[in-house]
N, C-alpha and C positions, 0 to 999 in steps of 0.2 A: 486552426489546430484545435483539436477535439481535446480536455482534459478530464481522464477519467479519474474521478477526486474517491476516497473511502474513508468514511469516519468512523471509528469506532468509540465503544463506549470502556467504559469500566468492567460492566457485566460483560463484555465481550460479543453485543451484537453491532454490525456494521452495517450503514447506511453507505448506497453508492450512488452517484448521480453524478453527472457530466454536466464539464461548462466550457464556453467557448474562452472565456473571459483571458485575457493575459496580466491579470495583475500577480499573479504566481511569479512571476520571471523575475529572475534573479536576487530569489531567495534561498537560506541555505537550508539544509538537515540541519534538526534539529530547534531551528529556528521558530520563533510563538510567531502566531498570526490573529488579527480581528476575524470572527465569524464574518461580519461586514465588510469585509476584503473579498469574499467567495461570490458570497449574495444576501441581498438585502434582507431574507428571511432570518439567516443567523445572527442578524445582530445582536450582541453581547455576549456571544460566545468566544474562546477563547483555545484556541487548538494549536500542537505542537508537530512540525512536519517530522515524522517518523522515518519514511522512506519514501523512493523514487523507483523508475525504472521510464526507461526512454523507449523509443519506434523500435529497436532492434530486442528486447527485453532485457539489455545491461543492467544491472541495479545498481543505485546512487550508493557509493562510500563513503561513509565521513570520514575517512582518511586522505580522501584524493581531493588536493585543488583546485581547483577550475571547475569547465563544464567539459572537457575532454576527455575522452578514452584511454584508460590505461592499464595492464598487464600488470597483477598482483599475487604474489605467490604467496596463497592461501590456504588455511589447516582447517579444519572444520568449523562451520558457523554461518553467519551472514554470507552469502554468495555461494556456498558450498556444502552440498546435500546431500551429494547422490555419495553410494558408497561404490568401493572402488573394485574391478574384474576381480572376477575369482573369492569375494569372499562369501560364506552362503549367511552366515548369521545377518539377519538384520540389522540388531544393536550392536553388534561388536564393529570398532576401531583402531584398523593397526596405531601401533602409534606411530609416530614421524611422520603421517602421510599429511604431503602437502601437494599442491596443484595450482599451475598457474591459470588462472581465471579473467576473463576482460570484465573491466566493471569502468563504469563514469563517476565523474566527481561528482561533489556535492551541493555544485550549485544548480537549481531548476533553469535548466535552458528552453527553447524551442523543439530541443530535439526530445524532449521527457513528454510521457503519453497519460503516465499514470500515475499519482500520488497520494501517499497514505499520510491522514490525521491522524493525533490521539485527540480527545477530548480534554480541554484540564479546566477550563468554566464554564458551566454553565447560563444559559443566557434565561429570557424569560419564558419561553415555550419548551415546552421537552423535543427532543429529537425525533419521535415517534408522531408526533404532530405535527412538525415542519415537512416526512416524509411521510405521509399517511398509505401511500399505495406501497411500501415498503413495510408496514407493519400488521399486513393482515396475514392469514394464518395459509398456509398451499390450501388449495382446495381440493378435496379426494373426491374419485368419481369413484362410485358404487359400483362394484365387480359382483355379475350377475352372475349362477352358477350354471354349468355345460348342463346342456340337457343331453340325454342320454336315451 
C-alpha cells in the first residue's frame, strides 16, 4: 500500500512524497506524530495529522469513529463544496442547504491512500533540504517567435 503523505508549512508551501511504510496505521485526525515515525530524514520534527481520504476519495471526519464508512448529513465546509443546481452566483448560499455526503472515520486504516501534515516543530534541517528536487523553481522553455 502506497501512502501518499503532504506536509505543509506555515508559509503555506507543501512538500509531497510517498512511502510504503505502515507505521501510520491506526492513528487518528488530529493526532501529533515523530518526523521519525515517516522517515528517518525528519527526525525531530513534529507534525499534526490534519486530514485523510482513502482508495475511493472519502475524506477522514473527526466526527466519525472508527475506520468505516458512514452517511452524514452535511452544511457547507469540510466534505462539502460544490454549490447546489440552479444557483448562478458563485459565492452565494441558500441557507438551510444540507446534503448527505459518505465520508470515513477518523481513524488511518489500510483503506486510506493519502494523508495530510501540518508542521508544528521543527527538526534540525529545513524542509526544503530534506526535499531538494521539490524546491527548485518550474523551468520555462523560451517561446521562439512565428516567422512569417
Amino acid at each position: 500500500m502506497v501512502l501518499k503523505i503532504n506536509i505543509s508549512e506555515k508559509s503555506g508551501k507543501t512538500y509531497k512524497f510517498e512511502s510504503e511504510e505502515q507505521l501510520l496505521l491506526e492513528k487518528e485526525l488530529g493526532g501529533k506524530i515523530e518526523g521519525s515515525e515517516i522517515t528517518p530524514d525528519l527526525s525531530g520534527y513534529e507534525f499534526e495529522i490534519t486530514g485523510a481520504s482513502d482508495k475511493s476519495g472519502f475524506t477522514s471526519f473527526l466526527n466519525v469513529e472508527g475506520i468505516g464508512i458512514k452517511k452524514l448529513l452535511l452544511t457547507y465546509g469540510k466534505g462539502m463544496h460544490k454549490k447546489p443546481k440552479g444557483e448562478k452566483k458563485k459565492g452565494s448560499r441558500p441557507k438551510g442547504l444540507r446534503k448527505r455526503k459518505t465520508v470515513r472515520g477518523k481513524i488511518i486504516s489500510e483503506h486510506t491512500r493519502q494523508i495530510n501534515l501540518k508542521l508544528i516543530k521543527e527538526g534540525g534541517k529545513k524542509l526544503s533540504e530534506v526535499f531538494p528536487e521539490q524546491n527548485k523553481a518550474p523551468e520555462t522553455t523560451p517561446v521562439e517567435p512565428k516567422a512569417e
